[in-house]
C-alpha positions as CSV (number, residue, x, y, z in Angstrom):
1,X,-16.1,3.9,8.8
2,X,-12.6,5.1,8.0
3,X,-11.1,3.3,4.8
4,X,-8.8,5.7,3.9
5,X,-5.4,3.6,5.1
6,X,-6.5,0.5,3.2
7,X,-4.1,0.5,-0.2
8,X,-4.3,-1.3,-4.0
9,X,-0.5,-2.5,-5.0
10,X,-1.7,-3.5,-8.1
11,X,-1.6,-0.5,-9.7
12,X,1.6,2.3,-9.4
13,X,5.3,2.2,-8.7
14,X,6.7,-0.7,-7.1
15,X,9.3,0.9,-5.3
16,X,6.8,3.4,-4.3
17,X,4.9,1.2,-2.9
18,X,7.2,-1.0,-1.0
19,X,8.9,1.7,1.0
20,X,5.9,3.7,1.9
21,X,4.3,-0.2,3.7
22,X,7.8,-1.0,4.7
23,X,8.7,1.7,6.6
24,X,5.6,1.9,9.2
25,X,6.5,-1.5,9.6
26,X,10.1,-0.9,10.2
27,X,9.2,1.7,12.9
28,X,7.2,-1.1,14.1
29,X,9.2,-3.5,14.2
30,X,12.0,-1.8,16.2
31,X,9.3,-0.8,18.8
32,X,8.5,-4.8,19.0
33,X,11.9,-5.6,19.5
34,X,11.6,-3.5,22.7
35,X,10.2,-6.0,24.6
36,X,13.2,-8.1,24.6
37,X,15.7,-5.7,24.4
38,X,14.3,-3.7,27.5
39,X,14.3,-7.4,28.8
40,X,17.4,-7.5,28.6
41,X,19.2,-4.5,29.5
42,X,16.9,-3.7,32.9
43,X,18.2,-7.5,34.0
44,X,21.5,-7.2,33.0
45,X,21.8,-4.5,34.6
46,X,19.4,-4.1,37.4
47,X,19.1,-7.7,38.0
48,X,22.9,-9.7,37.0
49,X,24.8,-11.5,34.4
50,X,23.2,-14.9,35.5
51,X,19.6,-13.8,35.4
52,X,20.5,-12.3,31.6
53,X,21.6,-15.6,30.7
54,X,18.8,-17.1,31.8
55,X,16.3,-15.1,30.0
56,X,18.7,-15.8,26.6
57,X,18.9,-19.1,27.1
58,X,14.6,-19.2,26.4
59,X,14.7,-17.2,23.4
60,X,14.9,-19.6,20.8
61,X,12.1,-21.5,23.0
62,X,9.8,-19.1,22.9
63,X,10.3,-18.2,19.2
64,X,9.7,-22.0,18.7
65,X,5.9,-21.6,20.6
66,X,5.7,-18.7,19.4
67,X,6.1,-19.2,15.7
68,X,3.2,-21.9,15.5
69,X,0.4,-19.2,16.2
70,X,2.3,-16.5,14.0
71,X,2.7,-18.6,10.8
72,X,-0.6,-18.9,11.0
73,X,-1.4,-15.5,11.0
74,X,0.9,-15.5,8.1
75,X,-0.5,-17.3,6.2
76,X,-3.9,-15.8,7.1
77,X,-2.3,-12.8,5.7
78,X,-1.4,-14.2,2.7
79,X,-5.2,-15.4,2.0
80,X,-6.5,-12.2,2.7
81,X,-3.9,-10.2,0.3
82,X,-4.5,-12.6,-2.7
83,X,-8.6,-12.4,-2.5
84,X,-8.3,-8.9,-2.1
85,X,-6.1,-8.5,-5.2
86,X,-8.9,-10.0,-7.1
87,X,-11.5,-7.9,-5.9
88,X,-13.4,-11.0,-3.9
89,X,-14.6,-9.1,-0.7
90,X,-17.2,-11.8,0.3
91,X,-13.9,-14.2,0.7
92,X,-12.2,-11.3,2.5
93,X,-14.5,-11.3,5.1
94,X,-14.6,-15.4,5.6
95,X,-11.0,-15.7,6.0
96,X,-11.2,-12.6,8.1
97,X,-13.8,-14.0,10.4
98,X,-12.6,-18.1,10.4
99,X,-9.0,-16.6,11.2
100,X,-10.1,-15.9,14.8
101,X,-11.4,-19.9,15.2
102,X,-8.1,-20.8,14.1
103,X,-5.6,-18.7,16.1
104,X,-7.7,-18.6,19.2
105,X,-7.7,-22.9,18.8
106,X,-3.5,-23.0,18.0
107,X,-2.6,-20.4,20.7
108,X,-4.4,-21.9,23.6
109,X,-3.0,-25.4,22.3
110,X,0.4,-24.2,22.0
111,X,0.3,-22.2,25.5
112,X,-0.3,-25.4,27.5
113,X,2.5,-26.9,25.7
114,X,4.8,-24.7,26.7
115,X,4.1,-24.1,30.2
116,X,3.9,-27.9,30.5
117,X,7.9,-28.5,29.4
118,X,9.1,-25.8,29.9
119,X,11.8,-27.2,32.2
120,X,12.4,-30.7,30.6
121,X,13.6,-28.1,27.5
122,X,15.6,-26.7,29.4
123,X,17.2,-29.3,31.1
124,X,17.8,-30.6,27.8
125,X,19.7,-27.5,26.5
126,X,22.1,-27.9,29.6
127,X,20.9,-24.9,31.2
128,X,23.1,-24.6,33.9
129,X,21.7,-25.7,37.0
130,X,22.2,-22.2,38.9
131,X,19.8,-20.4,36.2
132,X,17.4,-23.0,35.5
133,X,15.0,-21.9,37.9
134,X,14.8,-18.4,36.7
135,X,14.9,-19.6,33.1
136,X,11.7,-21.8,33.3
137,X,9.9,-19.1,35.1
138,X,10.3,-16.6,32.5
139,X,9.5,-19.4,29.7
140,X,6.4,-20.4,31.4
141,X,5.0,-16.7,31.9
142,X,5.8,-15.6,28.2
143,X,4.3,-18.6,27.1
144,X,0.7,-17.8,29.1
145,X,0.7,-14.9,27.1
146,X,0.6,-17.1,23.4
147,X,-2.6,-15.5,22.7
148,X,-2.0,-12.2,23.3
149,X,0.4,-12.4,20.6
150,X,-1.6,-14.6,17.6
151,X,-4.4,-12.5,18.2
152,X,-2.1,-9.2,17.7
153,X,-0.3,-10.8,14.9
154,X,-3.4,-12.2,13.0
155,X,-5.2,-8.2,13.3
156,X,-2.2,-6.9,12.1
157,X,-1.3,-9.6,9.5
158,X,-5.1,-8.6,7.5
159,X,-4.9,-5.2,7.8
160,X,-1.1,-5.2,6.3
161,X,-2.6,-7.4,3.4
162,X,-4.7,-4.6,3.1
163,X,-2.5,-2.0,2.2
164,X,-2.3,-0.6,5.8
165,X,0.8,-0.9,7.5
166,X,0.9,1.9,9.8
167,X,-2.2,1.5,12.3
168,X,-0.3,-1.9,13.3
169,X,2.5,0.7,14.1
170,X,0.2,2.9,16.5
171,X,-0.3,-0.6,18.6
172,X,3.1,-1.5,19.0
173,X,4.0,1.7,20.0
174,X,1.6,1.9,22.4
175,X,2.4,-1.8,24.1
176,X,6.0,-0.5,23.7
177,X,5.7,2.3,26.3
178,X,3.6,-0.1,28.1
179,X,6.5,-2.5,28.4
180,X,9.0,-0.4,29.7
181,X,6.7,1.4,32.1
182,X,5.9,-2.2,33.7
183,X,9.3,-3.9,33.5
184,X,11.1,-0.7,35.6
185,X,8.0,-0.8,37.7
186,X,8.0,-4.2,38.1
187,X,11.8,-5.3,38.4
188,X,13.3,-1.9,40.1
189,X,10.0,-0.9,42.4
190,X,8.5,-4.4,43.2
191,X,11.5,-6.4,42.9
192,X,10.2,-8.9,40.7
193,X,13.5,-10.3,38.7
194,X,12.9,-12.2,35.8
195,X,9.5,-13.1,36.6
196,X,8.5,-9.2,36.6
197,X,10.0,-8.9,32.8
198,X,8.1,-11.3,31.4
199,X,4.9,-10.2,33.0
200,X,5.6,-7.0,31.7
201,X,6.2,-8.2,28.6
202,X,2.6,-10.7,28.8
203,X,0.2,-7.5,30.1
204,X,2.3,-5.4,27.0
205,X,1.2,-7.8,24.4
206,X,-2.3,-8.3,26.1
207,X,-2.5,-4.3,25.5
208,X,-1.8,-4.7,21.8
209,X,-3.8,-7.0,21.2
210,X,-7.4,-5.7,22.7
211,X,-6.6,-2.7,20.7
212,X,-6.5,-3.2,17.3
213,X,-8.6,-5.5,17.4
214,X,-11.3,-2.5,19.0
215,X,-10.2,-0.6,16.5
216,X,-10.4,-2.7,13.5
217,X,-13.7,-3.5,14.3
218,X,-14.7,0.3,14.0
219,X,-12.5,1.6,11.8
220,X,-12.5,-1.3,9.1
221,X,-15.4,-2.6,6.9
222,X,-14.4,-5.9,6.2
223,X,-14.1,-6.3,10.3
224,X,-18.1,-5.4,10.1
225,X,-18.7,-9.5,10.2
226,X,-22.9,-10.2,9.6
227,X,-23.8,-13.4,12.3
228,X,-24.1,-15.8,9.4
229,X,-20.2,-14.8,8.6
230,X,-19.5,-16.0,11.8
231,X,-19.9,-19.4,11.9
232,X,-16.9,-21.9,10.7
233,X,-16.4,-22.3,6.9
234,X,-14.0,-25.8,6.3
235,X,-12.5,-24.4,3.2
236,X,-11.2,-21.4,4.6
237,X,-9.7,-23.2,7.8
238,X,-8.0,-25.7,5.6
239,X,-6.8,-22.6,3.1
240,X,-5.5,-21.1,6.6
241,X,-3.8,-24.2,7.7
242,X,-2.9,-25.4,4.0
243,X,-0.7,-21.9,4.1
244,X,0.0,-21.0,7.8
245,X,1.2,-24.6,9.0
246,X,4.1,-24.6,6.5
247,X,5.5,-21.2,7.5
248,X,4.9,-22.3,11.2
249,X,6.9,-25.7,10.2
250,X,9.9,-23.9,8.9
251,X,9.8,-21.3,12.0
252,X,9.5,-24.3,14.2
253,X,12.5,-25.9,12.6
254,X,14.3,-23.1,12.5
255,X,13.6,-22.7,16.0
256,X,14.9,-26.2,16.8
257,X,18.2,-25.5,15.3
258,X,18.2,-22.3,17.0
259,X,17.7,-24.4,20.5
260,X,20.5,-27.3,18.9
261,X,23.2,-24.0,18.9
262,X,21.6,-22.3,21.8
263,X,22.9,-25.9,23.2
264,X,26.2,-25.5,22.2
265,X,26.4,-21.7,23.7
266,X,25.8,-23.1,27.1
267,X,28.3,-25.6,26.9
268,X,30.5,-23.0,26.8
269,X,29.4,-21.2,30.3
270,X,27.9,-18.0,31.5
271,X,30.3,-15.4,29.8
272,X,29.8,-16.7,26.3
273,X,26.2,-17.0,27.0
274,X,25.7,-13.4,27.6
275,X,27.3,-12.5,24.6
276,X,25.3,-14.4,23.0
277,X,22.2,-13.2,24.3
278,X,23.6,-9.7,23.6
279,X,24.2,-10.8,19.9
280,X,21.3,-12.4,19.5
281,X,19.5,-8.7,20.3
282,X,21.1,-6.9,18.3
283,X,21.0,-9.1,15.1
284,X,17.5,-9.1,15.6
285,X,17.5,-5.5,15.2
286,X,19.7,-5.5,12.4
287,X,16.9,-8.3,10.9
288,X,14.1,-6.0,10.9
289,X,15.3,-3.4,7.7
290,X,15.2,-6.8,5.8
291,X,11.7,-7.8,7.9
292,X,10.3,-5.0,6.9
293,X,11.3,-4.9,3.1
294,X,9.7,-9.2,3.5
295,X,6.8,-8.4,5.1
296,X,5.9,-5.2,2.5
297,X,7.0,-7.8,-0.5
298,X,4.5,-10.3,0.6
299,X,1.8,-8.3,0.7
300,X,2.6,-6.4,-2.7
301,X,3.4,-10.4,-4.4
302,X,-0.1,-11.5,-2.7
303,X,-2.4,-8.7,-4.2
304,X,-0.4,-9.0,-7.3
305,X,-0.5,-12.5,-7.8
306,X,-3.8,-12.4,-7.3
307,X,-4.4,-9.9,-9.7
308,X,-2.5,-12.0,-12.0
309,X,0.4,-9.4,-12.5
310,X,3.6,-11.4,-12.3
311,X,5.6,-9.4,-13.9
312,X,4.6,-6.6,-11.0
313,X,6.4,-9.3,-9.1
314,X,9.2,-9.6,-10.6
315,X,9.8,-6.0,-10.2
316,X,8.8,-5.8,-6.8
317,X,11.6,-8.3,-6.0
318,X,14.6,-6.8,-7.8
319,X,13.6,-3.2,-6.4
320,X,13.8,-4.6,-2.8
321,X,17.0,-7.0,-3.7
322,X,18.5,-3.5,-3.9
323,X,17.3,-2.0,-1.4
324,X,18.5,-4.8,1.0
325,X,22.0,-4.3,-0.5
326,X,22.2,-1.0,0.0
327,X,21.5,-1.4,3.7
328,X,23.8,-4.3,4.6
329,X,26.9,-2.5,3.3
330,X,26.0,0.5,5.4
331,X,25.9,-1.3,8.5
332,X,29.4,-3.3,8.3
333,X,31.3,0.0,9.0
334,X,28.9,0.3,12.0
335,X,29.4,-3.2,13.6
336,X,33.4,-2.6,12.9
337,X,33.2,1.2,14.5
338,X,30.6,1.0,17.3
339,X,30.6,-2.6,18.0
340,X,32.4,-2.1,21.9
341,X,29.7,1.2,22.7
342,X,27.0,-1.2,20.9
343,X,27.7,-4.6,23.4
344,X,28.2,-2.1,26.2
345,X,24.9,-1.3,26.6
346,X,23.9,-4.4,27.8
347,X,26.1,-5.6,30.3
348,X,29.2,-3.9,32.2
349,X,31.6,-6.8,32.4
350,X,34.5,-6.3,30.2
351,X,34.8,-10.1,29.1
352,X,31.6,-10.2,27.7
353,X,31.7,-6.8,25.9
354,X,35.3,-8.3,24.3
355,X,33.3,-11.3,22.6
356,X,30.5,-9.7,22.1
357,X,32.1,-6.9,19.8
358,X,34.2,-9.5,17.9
359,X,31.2,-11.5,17.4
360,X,28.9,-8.9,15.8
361,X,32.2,-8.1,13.2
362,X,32.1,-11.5,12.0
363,X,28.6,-12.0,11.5
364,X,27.9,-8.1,9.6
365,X,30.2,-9.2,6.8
366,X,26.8,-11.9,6.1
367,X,24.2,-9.0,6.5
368,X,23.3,-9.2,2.9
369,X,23.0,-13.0,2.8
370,X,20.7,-12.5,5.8
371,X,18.6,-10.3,3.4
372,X,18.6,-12.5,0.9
373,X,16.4,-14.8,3.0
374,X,14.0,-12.7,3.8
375,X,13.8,-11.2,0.3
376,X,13.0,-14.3,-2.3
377,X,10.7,-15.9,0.8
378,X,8.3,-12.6,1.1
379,X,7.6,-13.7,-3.0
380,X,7.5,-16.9,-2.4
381,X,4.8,-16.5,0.6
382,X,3.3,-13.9,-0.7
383,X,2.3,-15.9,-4.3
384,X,1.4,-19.4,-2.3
385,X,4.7,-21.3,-2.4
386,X,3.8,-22.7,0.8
387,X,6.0,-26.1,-0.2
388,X,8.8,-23.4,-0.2
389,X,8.1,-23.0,3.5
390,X,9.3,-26.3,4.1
391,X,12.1,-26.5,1.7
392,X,13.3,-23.5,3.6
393,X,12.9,-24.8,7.0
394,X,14.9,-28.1,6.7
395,X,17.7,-26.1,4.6
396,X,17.7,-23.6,7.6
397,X,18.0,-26.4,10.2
398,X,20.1,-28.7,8.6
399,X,22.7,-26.1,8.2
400,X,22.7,-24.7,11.9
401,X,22.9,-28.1,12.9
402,X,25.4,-29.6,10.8
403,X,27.5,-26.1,10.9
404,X,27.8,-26.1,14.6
405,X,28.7,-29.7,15.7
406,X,31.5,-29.7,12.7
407,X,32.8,-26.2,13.6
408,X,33.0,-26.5,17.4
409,X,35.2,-29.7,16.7
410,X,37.9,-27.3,15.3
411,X,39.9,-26.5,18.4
412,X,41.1,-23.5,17.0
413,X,37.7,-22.0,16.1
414,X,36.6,-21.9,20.4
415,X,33.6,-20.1,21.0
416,X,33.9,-18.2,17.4
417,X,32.5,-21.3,15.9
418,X,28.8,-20.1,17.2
419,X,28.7,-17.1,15.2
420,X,30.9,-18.2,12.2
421,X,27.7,-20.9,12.4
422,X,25.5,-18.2,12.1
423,X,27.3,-16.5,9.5
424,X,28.0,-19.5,7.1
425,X,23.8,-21.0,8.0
426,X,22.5,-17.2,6.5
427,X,24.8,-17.7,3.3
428,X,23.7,-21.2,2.1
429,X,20.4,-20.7,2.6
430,X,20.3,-17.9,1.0
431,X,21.2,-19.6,-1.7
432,X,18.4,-22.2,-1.2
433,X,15.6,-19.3,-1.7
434,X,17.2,-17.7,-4.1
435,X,17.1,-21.1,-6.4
436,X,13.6,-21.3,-5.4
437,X,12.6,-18.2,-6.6
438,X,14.4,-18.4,-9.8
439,X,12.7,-21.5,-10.5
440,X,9.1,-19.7,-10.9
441,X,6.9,-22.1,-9.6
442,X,5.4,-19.5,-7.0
443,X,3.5,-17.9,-10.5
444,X,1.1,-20.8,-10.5
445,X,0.6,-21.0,-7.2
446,X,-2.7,-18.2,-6.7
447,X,-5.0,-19.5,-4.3
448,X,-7.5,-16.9,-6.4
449,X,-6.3,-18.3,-10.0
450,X,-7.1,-22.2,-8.0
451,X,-10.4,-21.1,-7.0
452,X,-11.4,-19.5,-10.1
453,X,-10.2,-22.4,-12.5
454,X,-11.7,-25.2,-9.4
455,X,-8.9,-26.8,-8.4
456,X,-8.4,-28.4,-5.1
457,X,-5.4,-27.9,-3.5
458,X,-4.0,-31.0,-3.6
459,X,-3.9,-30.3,-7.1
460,X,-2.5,-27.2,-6.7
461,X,0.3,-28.5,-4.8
462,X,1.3,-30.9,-7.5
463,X,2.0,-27.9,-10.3
């Protein structure tokens, strides 16, 4: 048994600390976002403007479904940093072995929902009538592959809340390659369209999956579950849910607000909806520096907070404030400079390069607010602020929502008034997390420092 990539934050230089977790997960992170970049770029290219639209118009969709089985892994995550923090390796392996009942139950249940309206969602969107066909099929085959995914994300979540960030990398990587093998194999050999992308991109996760979870079964002690270890323990689950729903909640939300603007692209036809879809890309890229930087904070506040070190926190937070600044100012002259080379990867058509290269200047100048999302909410997850969650969430969707049907009223604005949404939806909520976290409820809220003193967690959830 190999424990060597398993790592104490509790103990050593913050900064230190957060890079060297962040940037495996950076490398991994980038390599995830392959599956939907190479989504797009072998059908806008290979397959047409119309099937690219029609795979954009499901990606708020799918990060809806999606984002019920991954907060829970988040929160999963959270559980297993804070216990391990404190030394508690007998709770380690319970919420290590009740996460499986959890994920497998939420995945399969979010699958069927999924495949099941898939079309009425779109229909609801105004998905125009010449892609909707096309659209539902690669909504209803990504969403087949739900558990591929939790199951990933809830290996990878425990082993990062161990202190090991880079043997998630390895899998990624690996279902990476596998993606791009399948979707030229699949769309440029077979002929397969849209529906060969997101089989590719189901087998790919599938692939990730299976293996870490072989190899965190032989590489990883607490993965070493006894029979007895096995069975379902109700205060874990709850601890699981008590955590994971929230985060689920607020991506769910945030996802509906995504779908409520993803409405308001369509109205506005198939040109504007590619660039979209090409923006949408790219941003994610741009998100995962910041991703990253969250995820690394959350473990580091978890195994702190559970050591009861919150001035470790503190640090932790300001040291990755920083670090999130330094970024977002270097990538403004790079939206402004490359934007037209950037856009142009995806599509050929000249009119959706044009809007697509103004619309990436507009939103770089709210990089940094962008960060400063991700930033205060890794603390706030990280210590057990799982009201936060929530707060977050309905801040999130109340201003894309309220944002988008003002702006688009401004005749002047046009199109522009999707991304200046964006823009002006990172800023104020930024500002909602960052309120939060200066507040500093999230030091009383240990699930360890609970459990030690016997509180329930309806109790906790009143301090």
């Amino acid at each position: 048994m190999n424990n060597r990539n398993i790592t104490d934050m509790t103990a050593g230089s913050p900064a230190r600390h957060i890079l060297r977790f962040s940037l495996p997960l950076l490398i991994g992170n980038l390599f995830q976002q392959l599956y939907n970049m190479v989504d797009s770029i072998v059908v806008g290219n290979y397959v047409g403007k119309d099937a690219l639209a029609a795979v954009g118009t499901c990606s708020s969709m799918n990060f809806l479904f999606f984002s019920l089985s991954s907060g829970l892994a988040i929160g999963i995550g959270i559980i297993v940093s804070q216990y391990f923090g404190a030394k508690d390796e007998k709770n380690v392996r319970s919420t290590i072995a009740n996460s499986f009942f959890v994920l497998a139950f939420v995945s399969l249940f979010v699958s069927l929902a999924g495949i099941l309206s898939a079309r009425g969602l779109l229909i609801l969107l105004q998905t125009p009538e010449h892609i909707l066909g096309d659209a539902a099929v690669y909504m209803r085959t990504t969403c087949a592959g739900i558990l591929g995914i939790a199951l990933y994300n809830g290996t990878a979540a425990i082993l990062r809340a161990l202190g090991d960030s880079k043997t998630p990398l390895y899998f990624l990587i690996l279902s990476s390659i596998v993606n791009v093998v399948l979707d030229l194999t699949f769309v440029l050999a077979l002929g397969l369209g849209v529906f060969g992308v997101a089989l590719a991109t189901v087998i790919s996760q599938a692939v990730s999956a299976v293996t870490s979870l072989l190899y965190a079964y032989r590489r990883v002690p607490y993965f070493h579950l006894r029979m007895e270890e096995l069975k379902p323990h109700r205060a874990i689950i709850e601890k699981s849910f008590r955590l994971g729903i929230p985060v689920a909640l607020q991506n769910s939300m945030i996802a509906v607000s995504c779908m409520v603007l993803q409405g308001v692209v369509n109205s506005f036809g198939d040109t504007v909806m590619a660039a979209y879809t090409i923006t949408n890309r790219v941003e994610q890229i741009v998100q995962q520096p910041y991703g990253s930087l969250g995820a690394a904070l959350t473990t580091y506040s978890g195994q702190n907070i559970g050591a009861n070190q919150a001035d470790r926190v503190k640090k932790g937070f300001l040291q990755a404030a920083l670090m999130a600044l330094v970024f977002s100012i270097a990538l403004i002259p790079v939206a402004y400079l490359l934007g037209p080379q950037i856009v142009g990867i995806f599509v050929k058509e000249q009119d959706v390069i044009d809007i697509g290269c103004r619309a990436l200047r507009i939103t770089s100048l709210f990089y940094f607010a962008l960060g400063m999302i991700y930033i205060p909410r890794a603390v706030l997850n990280g210590c057990g602020d799982a009201a936060f969650s929530l707060i977050n969430g309905v801040s999130e969707v109340a201003c894309r929502i309220l944002y988008s049907q003002i702006l688009i009223r401004i005749p002047v604005l046009g199109c522009w008034s999707i991304w200046i949404t964006t823009a002006a939806t990172w800023f104020t909520t930024s500002l909602v997390c960052i309120a939060r976290y200066v507040q500093g409820k999230w030091k009383l809220k240990s699930i360890v420092r609970a459990h030690q003193a016997g509180v329930s967690g309806a109790e906790r959830q009143k301090l």
